[in-house]
DRENDO-1510 file (C-alpha; in Angstrom, 1 decimal, always signed):
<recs>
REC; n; res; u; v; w
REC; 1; UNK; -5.0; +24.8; -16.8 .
REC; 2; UNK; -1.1; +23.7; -17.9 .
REC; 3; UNK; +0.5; +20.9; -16.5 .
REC; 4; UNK; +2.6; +21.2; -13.4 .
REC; 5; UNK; +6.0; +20.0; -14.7 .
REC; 6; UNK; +7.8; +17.8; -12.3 .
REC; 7; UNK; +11.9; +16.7; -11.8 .
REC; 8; UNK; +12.1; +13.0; -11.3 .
REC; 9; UNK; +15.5; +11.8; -10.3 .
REC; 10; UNK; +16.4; +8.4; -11.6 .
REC; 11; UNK; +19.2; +6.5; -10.1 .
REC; 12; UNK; +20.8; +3.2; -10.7 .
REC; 13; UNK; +24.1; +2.2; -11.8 .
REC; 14; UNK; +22.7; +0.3; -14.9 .
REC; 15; UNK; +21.6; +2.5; -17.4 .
REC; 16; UNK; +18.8; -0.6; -18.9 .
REC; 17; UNK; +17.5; +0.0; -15.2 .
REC; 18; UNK; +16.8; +3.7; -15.4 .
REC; 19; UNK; +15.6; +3.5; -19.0 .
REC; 20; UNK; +13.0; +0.7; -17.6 .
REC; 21; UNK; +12.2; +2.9; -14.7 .
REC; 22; UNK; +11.5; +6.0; -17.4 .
REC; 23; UNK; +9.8; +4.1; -19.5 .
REC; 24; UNK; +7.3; +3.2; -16.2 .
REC; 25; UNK; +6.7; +6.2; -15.2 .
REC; 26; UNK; +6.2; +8.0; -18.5 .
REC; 27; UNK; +5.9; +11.8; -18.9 .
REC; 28; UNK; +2.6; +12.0; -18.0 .
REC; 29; UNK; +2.0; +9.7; -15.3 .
REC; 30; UNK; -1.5; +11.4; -14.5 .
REC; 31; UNK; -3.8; +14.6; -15.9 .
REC; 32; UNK; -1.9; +17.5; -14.5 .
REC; 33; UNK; +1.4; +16.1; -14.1 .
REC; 34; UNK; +4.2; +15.7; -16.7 .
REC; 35; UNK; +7.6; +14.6; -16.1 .
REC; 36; UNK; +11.3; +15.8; -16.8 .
REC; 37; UNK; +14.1; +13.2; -15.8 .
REC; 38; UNK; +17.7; +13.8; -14.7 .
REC; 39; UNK; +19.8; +10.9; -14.1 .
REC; 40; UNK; +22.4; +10.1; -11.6 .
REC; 41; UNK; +24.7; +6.5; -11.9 .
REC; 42; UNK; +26.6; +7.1; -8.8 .
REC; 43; UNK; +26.0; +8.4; -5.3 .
REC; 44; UNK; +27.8; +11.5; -5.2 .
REC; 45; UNK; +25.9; +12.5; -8.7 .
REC; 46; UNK; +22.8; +11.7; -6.9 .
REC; 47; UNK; +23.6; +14.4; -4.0 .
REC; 48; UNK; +25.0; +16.9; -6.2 .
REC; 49; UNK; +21.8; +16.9; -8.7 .
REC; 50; UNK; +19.6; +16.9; -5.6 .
REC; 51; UNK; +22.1; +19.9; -4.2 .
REC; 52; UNK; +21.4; +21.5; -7.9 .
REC; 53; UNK; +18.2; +21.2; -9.2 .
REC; 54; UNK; +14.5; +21.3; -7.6 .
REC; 55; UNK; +13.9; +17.3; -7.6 .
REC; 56; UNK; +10.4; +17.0; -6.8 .
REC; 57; UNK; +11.0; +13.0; -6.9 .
REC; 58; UNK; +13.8; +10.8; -5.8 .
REC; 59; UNK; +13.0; +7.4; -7.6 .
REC; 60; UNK; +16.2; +5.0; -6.4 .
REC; 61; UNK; +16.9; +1.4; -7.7 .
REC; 62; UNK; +17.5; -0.3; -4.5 .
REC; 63; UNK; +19.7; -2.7; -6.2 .
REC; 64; UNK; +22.1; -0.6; -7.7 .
REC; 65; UNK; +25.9; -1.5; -6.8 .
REC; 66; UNK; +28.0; -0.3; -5.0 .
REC; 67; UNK; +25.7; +2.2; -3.3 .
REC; 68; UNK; +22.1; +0.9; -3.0 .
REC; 69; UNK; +18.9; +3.0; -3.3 .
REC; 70; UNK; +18.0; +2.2; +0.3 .
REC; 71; UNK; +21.4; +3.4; +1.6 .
REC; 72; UNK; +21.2; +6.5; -0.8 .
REC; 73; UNK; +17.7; +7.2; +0.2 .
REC; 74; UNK; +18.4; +7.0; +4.1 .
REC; 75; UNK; +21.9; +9.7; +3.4 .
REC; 76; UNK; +19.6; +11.9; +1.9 .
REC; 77; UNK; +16.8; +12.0; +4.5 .
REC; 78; UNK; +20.1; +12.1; +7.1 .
REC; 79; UNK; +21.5; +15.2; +5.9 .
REC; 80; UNK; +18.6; +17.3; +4.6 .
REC; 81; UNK; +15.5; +19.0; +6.0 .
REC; 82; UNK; +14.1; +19.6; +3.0 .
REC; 83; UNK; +14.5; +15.9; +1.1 .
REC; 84; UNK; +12.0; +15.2; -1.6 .
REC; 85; UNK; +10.0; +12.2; -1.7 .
REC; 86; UNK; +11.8; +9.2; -2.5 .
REC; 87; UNK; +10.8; +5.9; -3.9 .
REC; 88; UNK; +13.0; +2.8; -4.0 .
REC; 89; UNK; +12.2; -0.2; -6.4 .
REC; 90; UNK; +13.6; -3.6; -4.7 .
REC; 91; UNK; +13.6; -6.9; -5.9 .
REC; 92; UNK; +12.1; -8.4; -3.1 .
REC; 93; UNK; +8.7; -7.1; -1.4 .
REC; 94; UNK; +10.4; -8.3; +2.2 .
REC; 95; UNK; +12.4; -5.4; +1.7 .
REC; 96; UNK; +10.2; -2.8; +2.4 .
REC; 97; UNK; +11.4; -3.0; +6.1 .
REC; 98; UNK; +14.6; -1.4; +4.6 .
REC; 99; UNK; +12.9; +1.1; +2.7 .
REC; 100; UNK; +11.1; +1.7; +5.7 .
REC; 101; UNK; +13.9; +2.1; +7.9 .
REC; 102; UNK; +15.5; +4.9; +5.4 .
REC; 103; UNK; +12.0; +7.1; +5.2 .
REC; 104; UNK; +11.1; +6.4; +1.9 .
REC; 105; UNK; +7.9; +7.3; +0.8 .
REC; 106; UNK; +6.8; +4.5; -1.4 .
REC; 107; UNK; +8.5; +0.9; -2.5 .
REC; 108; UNK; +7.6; -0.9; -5.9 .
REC; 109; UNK; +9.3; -3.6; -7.1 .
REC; 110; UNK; +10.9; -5.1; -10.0 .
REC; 111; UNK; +10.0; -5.9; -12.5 .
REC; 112; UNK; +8.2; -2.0; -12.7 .
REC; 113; UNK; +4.4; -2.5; -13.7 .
REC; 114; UNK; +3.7; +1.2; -15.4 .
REC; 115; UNK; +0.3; +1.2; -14.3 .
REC; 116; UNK; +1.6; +0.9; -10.3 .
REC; 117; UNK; +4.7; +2.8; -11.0 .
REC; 118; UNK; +2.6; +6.0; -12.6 .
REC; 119; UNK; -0.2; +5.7; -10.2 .
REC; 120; UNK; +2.6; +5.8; -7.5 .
REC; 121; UNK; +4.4; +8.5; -8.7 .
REC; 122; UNK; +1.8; +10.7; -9.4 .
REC; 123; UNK; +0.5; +10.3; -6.0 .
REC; 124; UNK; +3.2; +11.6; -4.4 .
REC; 125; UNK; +4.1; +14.2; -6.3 .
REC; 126; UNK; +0.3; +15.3; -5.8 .
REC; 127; UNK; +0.7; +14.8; -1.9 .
REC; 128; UNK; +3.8; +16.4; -2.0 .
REC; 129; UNK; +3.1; +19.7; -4.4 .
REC; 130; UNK; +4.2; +23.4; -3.3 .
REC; 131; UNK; +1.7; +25.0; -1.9 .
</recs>
């Protein structure tokens, strides 16, 4: 059995913060899964790659400035029917009633264990597969 190869979307406006979000999640994540990232700095490169491309994962720094994961995340959800699954690292765990609040799937927060960031990744890319 191959791998199922997945499209993670990495956003931040820091491009240390998506390479530390890469290097989390890895390219295999879990047995089954590997991973192909496109990266988006801004918010209109984030809709137009999710317009583009099958992302099977949004994975948004809820930091990033001047649009914020959580804002982005919330947009996304707003204007599409299909959205993918979308998981926003904060810097505070109190945030999650954000994260909440814009439909995300999943929270982690910095600084990204890999361990927690694979496990969550794979997970919902697993709960969220084509049938």
């Amino acid at each position: 059995m191959s791998d199922r190869l997945c499209t993670v979307l990495l956003y931040s406006d820091d491009p240390q913060v998506r390479d530390r979000m890469r290097l989390a999640v890895g390219t295999r994540p879990a047995p089954g899964l590997q991973i192909e990232f496109v990266e988006a700095s801004d918010y209109a490169e984030c809709v137009r790659l999710v317009d583009d491309y099958e992302i099977d994962l949004l994975l948004l720094d809820g930091e990033a400035s001047p649009g914020g994961g959580i804002g982005i995340a919330r947009q996304i959800k707003d204007d599409r029917d299909d959205a993918p699954p979308t998981c926003v690292v904060i810097a505070r765990a109190a945030d999650r009633w954000l994260a909440a609040y814009a439909q995300v799937e999943a929270t982690l927060v910095h600084p990204l264990d890999p361990v927690t960031t694979g496990t969550t990744v794979a997970g919902l890319l697993r709960a969220h597969a084509p049938a």
